[in-house]
C-alpha positions as CSV (number, residue, x, y, z in Angstrom):
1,X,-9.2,8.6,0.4
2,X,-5.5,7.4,-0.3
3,X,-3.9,8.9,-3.1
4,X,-3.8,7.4,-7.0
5,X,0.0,6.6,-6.5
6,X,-0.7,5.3,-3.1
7,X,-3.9,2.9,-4.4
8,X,-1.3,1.7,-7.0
9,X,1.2,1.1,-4.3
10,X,-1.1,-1.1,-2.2
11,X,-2.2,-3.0,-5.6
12,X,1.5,-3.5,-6.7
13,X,3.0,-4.5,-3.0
14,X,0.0,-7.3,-2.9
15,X,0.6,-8.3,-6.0
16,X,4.4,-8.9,-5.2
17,X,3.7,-10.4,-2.1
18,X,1.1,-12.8,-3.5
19,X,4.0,-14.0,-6.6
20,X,6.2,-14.0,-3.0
21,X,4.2,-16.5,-1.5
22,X,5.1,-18.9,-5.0
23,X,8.9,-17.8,-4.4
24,X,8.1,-15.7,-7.8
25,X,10.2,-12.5,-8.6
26,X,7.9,-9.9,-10.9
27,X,9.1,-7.5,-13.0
28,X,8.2,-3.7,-13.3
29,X,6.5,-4.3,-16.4
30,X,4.3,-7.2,-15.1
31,X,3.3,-5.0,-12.4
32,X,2.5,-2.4,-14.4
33,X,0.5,-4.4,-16.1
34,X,-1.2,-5.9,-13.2
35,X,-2.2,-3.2,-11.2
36,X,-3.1,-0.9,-14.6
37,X,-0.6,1.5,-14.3
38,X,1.5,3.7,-16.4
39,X,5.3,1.9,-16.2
40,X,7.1,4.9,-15.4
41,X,4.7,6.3,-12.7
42,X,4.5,2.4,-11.2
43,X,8.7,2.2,-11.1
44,X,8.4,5.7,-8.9
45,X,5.8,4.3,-6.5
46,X,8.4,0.9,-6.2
47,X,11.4,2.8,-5.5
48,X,9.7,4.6,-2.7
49,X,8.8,0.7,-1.4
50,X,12.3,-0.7,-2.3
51,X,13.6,2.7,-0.1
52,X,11.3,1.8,2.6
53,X,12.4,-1.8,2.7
54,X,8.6,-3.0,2.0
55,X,9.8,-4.6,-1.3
56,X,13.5,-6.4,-1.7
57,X,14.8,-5.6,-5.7
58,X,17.4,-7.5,-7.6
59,X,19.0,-6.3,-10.7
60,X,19.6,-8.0,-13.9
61,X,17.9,-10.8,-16.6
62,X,17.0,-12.9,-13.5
63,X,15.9,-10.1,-11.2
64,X,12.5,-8.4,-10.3
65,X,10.9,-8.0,-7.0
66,X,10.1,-9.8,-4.1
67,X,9.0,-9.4,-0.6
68,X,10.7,-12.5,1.6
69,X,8.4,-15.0,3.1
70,X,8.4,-14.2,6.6
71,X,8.4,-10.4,6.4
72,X,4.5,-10.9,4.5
73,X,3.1,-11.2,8.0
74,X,5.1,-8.2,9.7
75,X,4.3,-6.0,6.9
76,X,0.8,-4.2,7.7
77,X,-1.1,-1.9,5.0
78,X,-0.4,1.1,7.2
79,X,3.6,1.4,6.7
80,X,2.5,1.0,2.6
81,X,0.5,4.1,2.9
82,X,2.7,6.1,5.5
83,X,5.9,5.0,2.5
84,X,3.8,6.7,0.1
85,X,1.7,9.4,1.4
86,X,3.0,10.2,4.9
87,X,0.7,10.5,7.7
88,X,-1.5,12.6,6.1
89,X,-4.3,10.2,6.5
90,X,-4.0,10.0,10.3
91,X,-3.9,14.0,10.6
92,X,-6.1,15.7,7.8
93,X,-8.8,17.3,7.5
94,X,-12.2,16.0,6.3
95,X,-12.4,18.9,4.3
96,X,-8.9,19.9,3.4
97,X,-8.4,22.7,6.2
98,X,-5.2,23.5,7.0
99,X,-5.6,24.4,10.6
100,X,-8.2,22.3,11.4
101,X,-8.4,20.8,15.5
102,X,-10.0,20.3,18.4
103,X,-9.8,23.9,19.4
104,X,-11.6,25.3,16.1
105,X,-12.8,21.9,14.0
106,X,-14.4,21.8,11.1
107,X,-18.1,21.0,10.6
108,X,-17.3,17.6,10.2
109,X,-14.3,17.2,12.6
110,X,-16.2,14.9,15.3
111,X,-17.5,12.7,12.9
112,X,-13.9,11.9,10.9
113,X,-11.9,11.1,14.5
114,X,-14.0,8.1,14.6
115,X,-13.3,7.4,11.1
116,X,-9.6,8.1,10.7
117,X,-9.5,6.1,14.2
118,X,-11.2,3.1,12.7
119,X,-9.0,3.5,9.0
120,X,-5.6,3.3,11.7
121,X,-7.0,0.1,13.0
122,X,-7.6,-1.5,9.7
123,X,-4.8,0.0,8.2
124,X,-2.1,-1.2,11.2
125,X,-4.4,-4.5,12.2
126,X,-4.0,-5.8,8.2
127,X,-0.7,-7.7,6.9
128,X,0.1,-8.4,3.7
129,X,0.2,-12.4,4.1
130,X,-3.6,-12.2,5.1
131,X,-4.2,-10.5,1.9
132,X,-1.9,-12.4,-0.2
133,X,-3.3,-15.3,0.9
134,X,-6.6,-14.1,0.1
135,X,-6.0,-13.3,-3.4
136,X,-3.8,-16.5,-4.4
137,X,-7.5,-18.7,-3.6
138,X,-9.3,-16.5,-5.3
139,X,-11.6,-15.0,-2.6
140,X,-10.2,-11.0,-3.3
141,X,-9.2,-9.6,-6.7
142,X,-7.4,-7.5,-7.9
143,X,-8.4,-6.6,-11.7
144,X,-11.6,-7.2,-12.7
């Protein structure tokens, strides 16, 4: 459904925000880490968050990143996906075709509104505190 970089996006912006909530910078290579991800491929996917203003990123020995307290609750999983893959999700195709609408759907265009309706909902209705929160008590994981 969401693309590889944009599954490691989500995966490294929680597990920012869950070292946030411990007032804990991370560094590229203990996200990396983390989330399973090649270190070069993971610092791309952070800039686009840093760019986006999802993640805050200090420079130098003491550095790392950080998302600050009180934006964990404003920040919902949908501006994560839209800073990495656009609105593609919202818009697409079940099936990939490019002209796909209303006026000449797809086989399985009726079906996927309700989907890609409900995935919005989830996507704008989720923040990353409640999240955060979830993976710091240990009910959600991240690696297994």
């Amino acid at each position: 459904m969401f693309s590889k970089a944009c599954e490691y996006g989500i995966k490294a912006t929680l597990f920012v925000a869950m070292q946030s909530l411990q007032e804990r910078r991370v560094s590229l290579k203990e996200i990396a880490e983390e989330i399973d991800s090649p270190m070069a491929f993971t610092a791309k996917i952070l800039q686009k968050l840093v760019k986006e203003h999802i993640l805050g990123s200090v420079k130098g020995p003491n550095g790392g990143f950080k998302i600050a307290q009180e934006q964990l609750a404003k920040i919902t999983l949908s501006q994560i996906v839209y800073a990495i893959d656009g609105d593609s999700i919202y818009r697409g195709c079940a099936l990939g075709l490019p002209k796909c609408n209303e006026d000449k759907p797809c086989p399985m265009h009726d079906k996927f509104v309700d989907i890609r309706n409900n995935l919005s909902a989830m996507l704008e209705g989720t923040n990353l505190y409640e999240l955060a929160t979830g993976l710091e008590t240990g009910l959600t994981w991240l690696k297994r």
